[in-house]
C-alpha positions in Angstrom: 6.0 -13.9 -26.2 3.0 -12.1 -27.5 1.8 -9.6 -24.9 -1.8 -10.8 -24.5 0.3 -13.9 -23.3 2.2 -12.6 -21.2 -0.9 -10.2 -19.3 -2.8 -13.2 -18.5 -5.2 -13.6 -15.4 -2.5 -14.8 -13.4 -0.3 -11.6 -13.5 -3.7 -9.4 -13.5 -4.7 -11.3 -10.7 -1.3 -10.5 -8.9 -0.6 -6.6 -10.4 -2.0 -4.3 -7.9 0.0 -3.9 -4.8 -2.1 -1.6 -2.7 -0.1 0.8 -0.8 3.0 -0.5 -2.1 5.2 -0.9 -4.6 3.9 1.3 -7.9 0.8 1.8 -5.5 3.0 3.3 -2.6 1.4 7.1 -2.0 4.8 8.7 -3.1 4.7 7.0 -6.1 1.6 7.2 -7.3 0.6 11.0 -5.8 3.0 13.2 -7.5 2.2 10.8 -10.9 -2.0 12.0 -10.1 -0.6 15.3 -9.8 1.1 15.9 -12.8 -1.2 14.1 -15.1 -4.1 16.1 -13.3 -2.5 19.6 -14.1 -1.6 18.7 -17.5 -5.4 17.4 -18.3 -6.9 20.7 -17.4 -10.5 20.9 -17.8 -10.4 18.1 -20.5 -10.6 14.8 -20.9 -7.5 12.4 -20.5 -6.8 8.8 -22.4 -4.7 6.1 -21.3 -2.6 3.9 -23.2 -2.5 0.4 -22.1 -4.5 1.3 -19.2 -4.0 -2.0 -17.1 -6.1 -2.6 -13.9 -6.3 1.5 -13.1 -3.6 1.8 -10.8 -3.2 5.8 -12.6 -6.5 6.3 -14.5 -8.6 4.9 -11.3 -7.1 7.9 -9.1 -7.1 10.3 -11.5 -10.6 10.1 -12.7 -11.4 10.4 -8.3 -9.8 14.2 -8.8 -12.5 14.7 -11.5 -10.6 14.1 -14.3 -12.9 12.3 -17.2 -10.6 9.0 -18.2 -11.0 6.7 -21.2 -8.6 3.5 -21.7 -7.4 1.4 -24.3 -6.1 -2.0 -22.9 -5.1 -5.0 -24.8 -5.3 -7.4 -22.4 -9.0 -8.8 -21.1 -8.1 -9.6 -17.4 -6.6 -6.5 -16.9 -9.6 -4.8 -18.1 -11.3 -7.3 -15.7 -9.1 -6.0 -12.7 -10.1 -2.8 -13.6 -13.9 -3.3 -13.4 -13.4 -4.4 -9.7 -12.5 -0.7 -9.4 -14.8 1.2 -11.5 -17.3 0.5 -14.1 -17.5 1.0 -17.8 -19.9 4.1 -17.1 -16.8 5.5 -14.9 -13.7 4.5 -16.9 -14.4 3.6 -20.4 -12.3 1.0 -22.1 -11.7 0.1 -26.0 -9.8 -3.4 -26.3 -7.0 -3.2 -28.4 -3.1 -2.6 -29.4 -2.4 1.6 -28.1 -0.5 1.9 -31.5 -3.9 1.4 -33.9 -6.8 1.1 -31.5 -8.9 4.2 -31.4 -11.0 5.2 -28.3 -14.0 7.7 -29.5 -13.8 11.6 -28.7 -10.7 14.0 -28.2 -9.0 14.6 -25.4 -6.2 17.1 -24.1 -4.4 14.6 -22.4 -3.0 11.0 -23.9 -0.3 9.5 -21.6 1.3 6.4 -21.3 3.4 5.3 -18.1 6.1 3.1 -16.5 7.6 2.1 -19.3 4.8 0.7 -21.2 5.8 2.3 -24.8 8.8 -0.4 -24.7 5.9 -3.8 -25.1 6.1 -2.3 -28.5 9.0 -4.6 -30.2 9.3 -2.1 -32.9 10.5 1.1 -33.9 7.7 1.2 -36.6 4.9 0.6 -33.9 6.5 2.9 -31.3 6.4 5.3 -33.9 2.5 4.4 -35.0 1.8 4.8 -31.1 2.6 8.1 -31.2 0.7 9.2 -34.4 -2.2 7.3 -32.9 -1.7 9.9 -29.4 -1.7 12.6 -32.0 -4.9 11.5 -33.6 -6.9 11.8 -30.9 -5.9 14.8 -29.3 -7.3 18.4 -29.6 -4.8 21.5 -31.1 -2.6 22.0 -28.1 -3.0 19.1 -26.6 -0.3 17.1 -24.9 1.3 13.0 -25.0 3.1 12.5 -22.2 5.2 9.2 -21.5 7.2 7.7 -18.8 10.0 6.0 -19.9 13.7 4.2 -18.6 16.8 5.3 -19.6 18.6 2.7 -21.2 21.3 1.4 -18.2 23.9 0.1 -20.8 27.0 1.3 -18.9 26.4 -1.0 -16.8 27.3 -3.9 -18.9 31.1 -4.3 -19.3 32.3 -6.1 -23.0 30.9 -9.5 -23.8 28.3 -9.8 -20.8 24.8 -9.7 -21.9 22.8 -9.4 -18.5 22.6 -7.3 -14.9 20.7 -6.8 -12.3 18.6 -4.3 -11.5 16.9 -5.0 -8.7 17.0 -7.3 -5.4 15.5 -7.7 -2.0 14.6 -10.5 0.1 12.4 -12.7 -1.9 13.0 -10.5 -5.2 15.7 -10.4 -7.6 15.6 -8.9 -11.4 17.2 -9.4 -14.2 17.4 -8.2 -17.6 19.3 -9.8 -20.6 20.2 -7.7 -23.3 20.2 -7.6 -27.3 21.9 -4.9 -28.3 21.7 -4.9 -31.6 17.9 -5.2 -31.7 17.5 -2.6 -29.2 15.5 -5.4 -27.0 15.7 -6.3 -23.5 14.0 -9.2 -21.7 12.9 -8.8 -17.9 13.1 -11.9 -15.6 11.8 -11.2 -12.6 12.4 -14.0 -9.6 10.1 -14.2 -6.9 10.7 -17.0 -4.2 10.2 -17.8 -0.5 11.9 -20.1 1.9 11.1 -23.5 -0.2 13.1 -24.6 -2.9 11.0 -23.1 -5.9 10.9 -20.1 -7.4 8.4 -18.4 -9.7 9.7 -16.3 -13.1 7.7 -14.3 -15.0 9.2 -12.3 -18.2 8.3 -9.4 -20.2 9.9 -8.3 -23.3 11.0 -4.8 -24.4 12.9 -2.8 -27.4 14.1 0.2 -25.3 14.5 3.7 -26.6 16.8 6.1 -26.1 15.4 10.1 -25.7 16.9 11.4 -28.6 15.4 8.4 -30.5 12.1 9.2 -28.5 12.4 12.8 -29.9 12.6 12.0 -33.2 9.6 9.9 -33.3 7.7 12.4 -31.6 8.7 15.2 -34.1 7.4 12.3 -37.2 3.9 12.4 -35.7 3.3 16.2 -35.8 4.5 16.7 -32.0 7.4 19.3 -30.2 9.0 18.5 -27.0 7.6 20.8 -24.2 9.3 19.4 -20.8 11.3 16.6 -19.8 12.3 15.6 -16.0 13.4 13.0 -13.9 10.4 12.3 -11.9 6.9 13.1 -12.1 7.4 15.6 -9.1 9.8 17.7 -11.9 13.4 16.8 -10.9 15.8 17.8 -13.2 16.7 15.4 -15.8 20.8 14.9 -16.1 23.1 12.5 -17.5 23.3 10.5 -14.3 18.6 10.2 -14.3 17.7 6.4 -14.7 14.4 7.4 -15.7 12.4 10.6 -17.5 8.8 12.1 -17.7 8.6 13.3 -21.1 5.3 15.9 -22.4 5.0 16.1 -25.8 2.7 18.4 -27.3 0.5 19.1 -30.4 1.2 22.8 -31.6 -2.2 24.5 -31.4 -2.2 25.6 -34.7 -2.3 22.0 -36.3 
């Protein structure tokens, strides 16, 4: 599954969830927050910038946002939202597409870095963070934590999530590092309707590592956007990465 096929009008169509969901206040809030704080007086770029759901409230707090997206009807979405005068947007893959200007700020969130099926174009995503950001300036990504204990010897898939019309699953392939979301969604007739996404996940060490190849150093890492503290028990982590200002 190539992801241009996999972001196609129907799933743009069905992505934003106002007030819910990834679009629930408490969600998205303390994500605004952060990425506000961490932008400064700068400007901030978006990886894989989707329909807007961050960069459309963000750029609301004044902060100046530029995307790159690969997908067309997500950039559509978007422009229901705000204009190409408001949100700029360069088409393309985030690991080689470059959006023009420099910027303090490059992030990429909910666990987008893992659409990249490779180690060797997770690790071009990052230099291509570093390339467009000023001395000092920062990469920050939100990103899973593997959930492998959860998968006892020979079984392959689990659960992850499940409520009344909703159930996910992911399949595993451990020794690819590649995981495949299925997520179910049905109602009260017989029929159900899957959609899939695939993923290589990354462990934070390994995360570290490719950050220290592209010129960055590790500046914070938490749970949550809000700045829990990130333990062995956090399913998730926040991670800024930033350019030393003398490079």
């Amino acid at each position: 599954m190539r992801q241009e096929e996999i972001w196609d009008v129907d799933i743009a169509q069905r992505y934003d969830t106002p007030g819910t969901g990834m679009f629930a206040p408490e969600v998205l809030g303390p994500t605004v927050d952060r990425l506000a704080a961490l932008a400064g007086d700068g400007h901030a770029l978006e990886f894989a910038i989707g329909t807007g759901r961050v960069a459309v409230p963000l750029a609301e707090r004044g902060v100046p946002v530029t995307g790159i997206e690969l997908s067309r009807p997500m950039i559509e979405q978007l422009r229901t939202k705000a204009d190409e005068a408001t949100i700029p947007v360069v088409v393309g893959d985030m690991a080689t597409a470059v959006a023009p200007g420099r910027y303090t700020l490059v992030y990429l969130v909910f666990n987008t870095i893992s659409n990249l099926l490779t180690q060797a174009e997770q690790v071009a995503c990052f230099r291509n963070a570093a390339r467009h950001l000023t001395p000092g300036g920062r990469f920050v990504i939100e990103l899973g934590v593997p959930d492998l204990r959860r998968l006892p010897p020979g079984q392959h898939a689990a659960v992850f999530h499940f409520e009344p019309g909703y159930i996910g699953l992911d399949t595993y392939d451990v020794l690819r590092q590649h995981l495949v979301s299925h997520h179910f969604r049905f109602d009260e007739s017989r029929r159900a309707r899957l959609t899939r996404s695939p993923h290589r996940y990354v462990w934070p060490a390994e995360l570290d590592l490719m950050a220290q190849l592209a010129g960055f150093e590790l500046e914070a890492r938490h749970a949550d956007w809000a700045g829990a503290e990130f333990t062995a028990e956090s399913r998730s982590h926040v991670s800024v990465y930033r350019i030393p200002p003398g490079r």
